[in-house]
N, C-alpha and C positions, 0 to 999 in steps of 0.2 A: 585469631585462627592460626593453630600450627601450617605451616610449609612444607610441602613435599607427602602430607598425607589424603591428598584428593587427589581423585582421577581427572585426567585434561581430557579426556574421549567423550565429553558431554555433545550428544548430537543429536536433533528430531527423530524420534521414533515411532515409527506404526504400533500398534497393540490391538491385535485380532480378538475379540471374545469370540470363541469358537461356536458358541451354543446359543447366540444371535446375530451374529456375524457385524457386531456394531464393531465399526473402530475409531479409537481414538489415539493422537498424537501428542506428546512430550516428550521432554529431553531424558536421556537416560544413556545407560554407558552398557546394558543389556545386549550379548551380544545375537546375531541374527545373521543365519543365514541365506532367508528369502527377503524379497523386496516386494513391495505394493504401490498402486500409484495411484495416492490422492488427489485430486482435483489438478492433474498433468505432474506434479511430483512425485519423485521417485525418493521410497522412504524403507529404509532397513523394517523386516516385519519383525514380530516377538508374537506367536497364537497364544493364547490364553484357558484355559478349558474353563473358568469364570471371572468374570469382573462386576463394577458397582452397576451395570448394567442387568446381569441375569439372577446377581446372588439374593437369596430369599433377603436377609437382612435388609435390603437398601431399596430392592421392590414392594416389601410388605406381602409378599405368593408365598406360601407355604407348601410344601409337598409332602403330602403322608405319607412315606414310606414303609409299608409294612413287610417286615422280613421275617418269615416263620413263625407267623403268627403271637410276633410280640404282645400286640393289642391287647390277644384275644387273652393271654398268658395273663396280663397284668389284669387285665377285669376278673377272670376266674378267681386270682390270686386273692383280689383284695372285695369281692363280693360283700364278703362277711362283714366289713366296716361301712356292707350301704346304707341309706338312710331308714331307719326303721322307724317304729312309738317304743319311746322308752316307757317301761311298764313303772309307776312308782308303787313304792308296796307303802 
């Protein structure tokens, strides 16, 4: 390993997911300006707006999002290729 290319600021870290308020703690060099206190420790925070806690991928939740009527666009669009009887002649 080269020398003098890693940070020496390696210290316990809070990490807030914001959108279930789970936190979890590892080292990191992220810096933070508010502090949390874990089970009587006092630990620099980092919030999150998702982590492997909320993110659809790692829960297996999906959420439909429909935005101007994408859905509705791509059925209209592709009706034509539904299942029909192919007539043989």
């Amino acid at each position: 390993m080269r020398k003098g290319i890693h940070p020496e600021n390696y210290r316990l870290v809070a990490f807030k997911d914001m959108s279930n308020d789970d936190v979890f703690i590892t080292k990191s060099t992220a810096e933070a300006k508010e502090t949390i206190t874990v089970d009587g420790v006092e630990y620099p925070l980092v919030k999150l707006e998702i982590s492997r806690t909320s993110h659809p991928y790692y829960t297996g939740k999906t959420k439909l999002v429909d935005t101007a009527g994408r859905i509705d666009k791509f059925k209209n669009k592709y009706k034509k290729f539904g299942k029909e009887e192919k007539k043989e002649e």
